[in-house]
N, C-alpha and C positions, 0 to 999 in steps of 0.2 A: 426543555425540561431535562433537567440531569440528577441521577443520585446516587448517591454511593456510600459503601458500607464496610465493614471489615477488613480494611485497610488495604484494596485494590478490587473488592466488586464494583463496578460503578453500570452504571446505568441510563440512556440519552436517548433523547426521542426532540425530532427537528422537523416546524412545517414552516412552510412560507409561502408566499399569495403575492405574485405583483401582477397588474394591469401594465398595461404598455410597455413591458418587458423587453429590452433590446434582444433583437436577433439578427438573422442575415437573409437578406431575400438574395439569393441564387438560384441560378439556371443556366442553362450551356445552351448557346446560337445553337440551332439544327444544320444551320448551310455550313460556319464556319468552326465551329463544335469550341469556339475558344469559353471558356467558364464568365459570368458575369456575377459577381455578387458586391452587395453594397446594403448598409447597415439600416434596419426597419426596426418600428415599432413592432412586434406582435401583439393579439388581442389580451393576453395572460397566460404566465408563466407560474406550474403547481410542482412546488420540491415538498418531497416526504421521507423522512431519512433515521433510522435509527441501528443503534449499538449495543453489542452489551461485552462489557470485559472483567475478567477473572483470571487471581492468579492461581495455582494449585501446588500444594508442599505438602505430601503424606508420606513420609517415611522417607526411605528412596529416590523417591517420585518427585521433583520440581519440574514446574512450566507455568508458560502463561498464555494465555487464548484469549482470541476477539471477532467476534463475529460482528458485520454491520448489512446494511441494505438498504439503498435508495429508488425510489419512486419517482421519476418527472415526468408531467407534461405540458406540453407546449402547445397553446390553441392560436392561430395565424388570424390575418383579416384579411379581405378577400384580395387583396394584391398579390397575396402569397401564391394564389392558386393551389395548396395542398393540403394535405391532411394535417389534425393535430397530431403530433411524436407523442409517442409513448417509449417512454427509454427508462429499464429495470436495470440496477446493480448492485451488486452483494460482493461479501470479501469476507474471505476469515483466515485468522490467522494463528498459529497451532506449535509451541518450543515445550518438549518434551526432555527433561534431562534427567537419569540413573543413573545413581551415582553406587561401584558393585563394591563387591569386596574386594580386596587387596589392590586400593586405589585406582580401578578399572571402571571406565564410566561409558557410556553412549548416548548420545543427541541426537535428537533427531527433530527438523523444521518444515513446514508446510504451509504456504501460502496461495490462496485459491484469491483472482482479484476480476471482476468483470466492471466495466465503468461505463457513463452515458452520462451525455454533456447534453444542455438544456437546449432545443429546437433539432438536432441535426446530424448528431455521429454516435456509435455506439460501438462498444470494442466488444469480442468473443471474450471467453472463460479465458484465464490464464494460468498456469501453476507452477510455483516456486520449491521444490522438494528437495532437500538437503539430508544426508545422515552420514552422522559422526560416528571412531569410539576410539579411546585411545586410554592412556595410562600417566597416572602422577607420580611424581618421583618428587626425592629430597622434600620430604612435608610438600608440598604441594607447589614448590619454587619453579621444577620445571616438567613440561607436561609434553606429551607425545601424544599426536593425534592423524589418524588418517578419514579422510572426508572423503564424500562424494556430491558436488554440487548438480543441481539442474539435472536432476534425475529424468525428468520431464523437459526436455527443453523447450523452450517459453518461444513460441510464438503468437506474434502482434500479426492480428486480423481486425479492420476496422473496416464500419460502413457507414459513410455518409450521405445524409438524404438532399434533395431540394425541390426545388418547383415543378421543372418535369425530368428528373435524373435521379437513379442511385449508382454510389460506386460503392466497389472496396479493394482494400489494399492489405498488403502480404508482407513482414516486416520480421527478420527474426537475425537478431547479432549472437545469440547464445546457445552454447552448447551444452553437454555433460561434461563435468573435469573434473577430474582423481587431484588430489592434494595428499603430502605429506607433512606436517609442519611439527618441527621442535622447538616451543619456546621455553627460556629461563628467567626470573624475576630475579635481577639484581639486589633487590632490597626492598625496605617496606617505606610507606611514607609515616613521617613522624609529623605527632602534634608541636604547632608554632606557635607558642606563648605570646607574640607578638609579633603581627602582621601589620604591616604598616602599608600608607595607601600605595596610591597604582603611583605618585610621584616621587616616591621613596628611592635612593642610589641603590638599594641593593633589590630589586624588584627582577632585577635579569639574573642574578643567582640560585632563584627557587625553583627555577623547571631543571 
């Protein structure tokens, strides 16, 4: 079910139901600890999942936001030997932009994301925090901005389950990092009175 209004509210709500839902029956030898898994029916697999997104422009003020949240669970048949999963995740996402006077602006972006995959692994919270602010020059041709990304830096924690095992694992490539950047817009794009197809001789001269 989806719906949407006002020219970027929209609104989504997702269920699903299968019987004999593919999964993974895993487990690890005790004596030789090597991992064994190989691909099974489970007894039924339940996804529940919804969104809601809005843009916002009041004066100053632009951005756009999107919150979502899903629901799985995973019920096994007795080969599995284990419990049914229950795996919860949400995410929202958050771009905030002021725009000040005398062409002076600030950004600022926030992304919160947790995820769970159907029978078996599930990630921790994670957060995406960036803030901008910089200044426009020449009408708005060229712009000066100084940022600071991964305000938070983003580590991947993840746990997966099986028949008689749980692990987890520790993952993280990102740091905090300071940016300076000056860009300048050469020119604007102009309307083409006529565009001819993609097998046209002059088709490499538009970019």
């Amino acid at each position: 079910v989806e719906w949407s209004i006002w020219e970027g509210l929209s609104f989504d709500v997702y269920y699903s139901h299968f019987l004999r839902s593919i999964s993974n029956l895993t487990f690890v030898d005790p004596v030789s600890g090597i991992v064994h898994s190989t691909s099974k029916n489970a007894k039924q697999n339940q996804e529940l999942s919804a969104s809601i997104n809005w843009p916002t422009r009041l004066g100053i003020w632009s951005g756009y936001h999107s919150v979502w949240f899903n629901y799985n669970k995973t019920t096994f048949t007795e080969e599995f030997d284990r419990a049914p999963f229950f795996g919860i995740g949400f995410g929202a996402y958050f771009y905030e932009n002021f725009d000040l006077p005398k062409e002076y602006f600030i950004n600022t972006s926030l992304q919160i994301n947790r995820s769970a995959w159907a029978g078996n692994q599930q990630s921790n919270t994670t957060y995406n925090w960036n803030i901008g602010a910089g200044k426009k020059f020449l009408d708005g041709d060229m712009t000066l901005q100084i940022k600071v990304n991964n305000i938070i830096p983003r580590k991947q924690i993840g746990r997966s389950v099986g028949s008689n095992f749980s692990s987890s694992s520790f993952f993280q490539n990102q740091f905090t990092q300071f940016n300076v950047s000056l860009r300048y817009k050469f020119g604007r794009l102009k309307a083409i009175s006529n565009i001819q197809d993609a097998g046209g001789s002059s088709q490499g001269g538009r970019l």
